[in-house]
N, C-alpha and C positions, 0 to 999 in steps of 0.2 A: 376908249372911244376913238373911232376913225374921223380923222379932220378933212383928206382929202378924198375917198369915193365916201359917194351917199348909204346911209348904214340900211339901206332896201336894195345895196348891192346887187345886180342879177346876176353874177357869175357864180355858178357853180357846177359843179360837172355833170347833173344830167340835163340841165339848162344848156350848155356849151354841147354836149354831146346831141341834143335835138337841133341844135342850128347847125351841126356838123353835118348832121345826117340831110338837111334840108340842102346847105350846099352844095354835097355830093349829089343827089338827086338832079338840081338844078344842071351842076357841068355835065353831067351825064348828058341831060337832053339836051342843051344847046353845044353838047360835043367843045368842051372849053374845058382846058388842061386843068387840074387841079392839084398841087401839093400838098399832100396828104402829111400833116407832123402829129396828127395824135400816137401813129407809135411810141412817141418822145413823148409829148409831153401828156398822153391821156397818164401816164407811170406817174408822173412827178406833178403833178397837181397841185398835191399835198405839202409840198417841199417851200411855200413861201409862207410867210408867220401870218400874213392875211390873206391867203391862200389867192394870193390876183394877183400882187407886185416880185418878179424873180429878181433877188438879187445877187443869185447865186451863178453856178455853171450850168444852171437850168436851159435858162434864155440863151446863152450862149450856146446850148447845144444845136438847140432847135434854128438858131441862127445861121451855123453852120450846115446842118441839113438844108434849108431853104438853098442856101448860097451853092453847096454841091448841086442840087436838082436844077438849077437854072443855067448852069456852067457847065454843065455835062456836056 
């Protein structure tokens, strides 16, 4: 049993993949930059024991990605 998120969780990938898709949509029309990390992490989803908390080189990755695309 999970102690710290509520076990009605909404995360899960086609739940996050419909708010993705609702974002992009959004910066499109008000022409507002978006960083795009599902390449990263739409792959690794799967990769935490309660598939929401990364405590791996997941989070890290996609950290670095954001940190590249700002700094470019």
């Amino acid at each position: 049993m999970e102690g710290a998120c509520p076990p009605t969780d909404w995360r899960s990938p086609p739940v996050i993949d419909m708010y993705n898709q609702i974002t992009k949509r959004l910066c499109e029309k008000f022409k507002i930059p978006l960083i795009e990390t599902n390449d990263i992490f739409g792959i690794m989803w799967d990769r935490a024991s309660d598939w929401r908390h990364y405590w791996d080189l997941s989070s890290e990755m996609e950290t670095m990605y954001i940190l590249d695309r700002v700094f470019a």
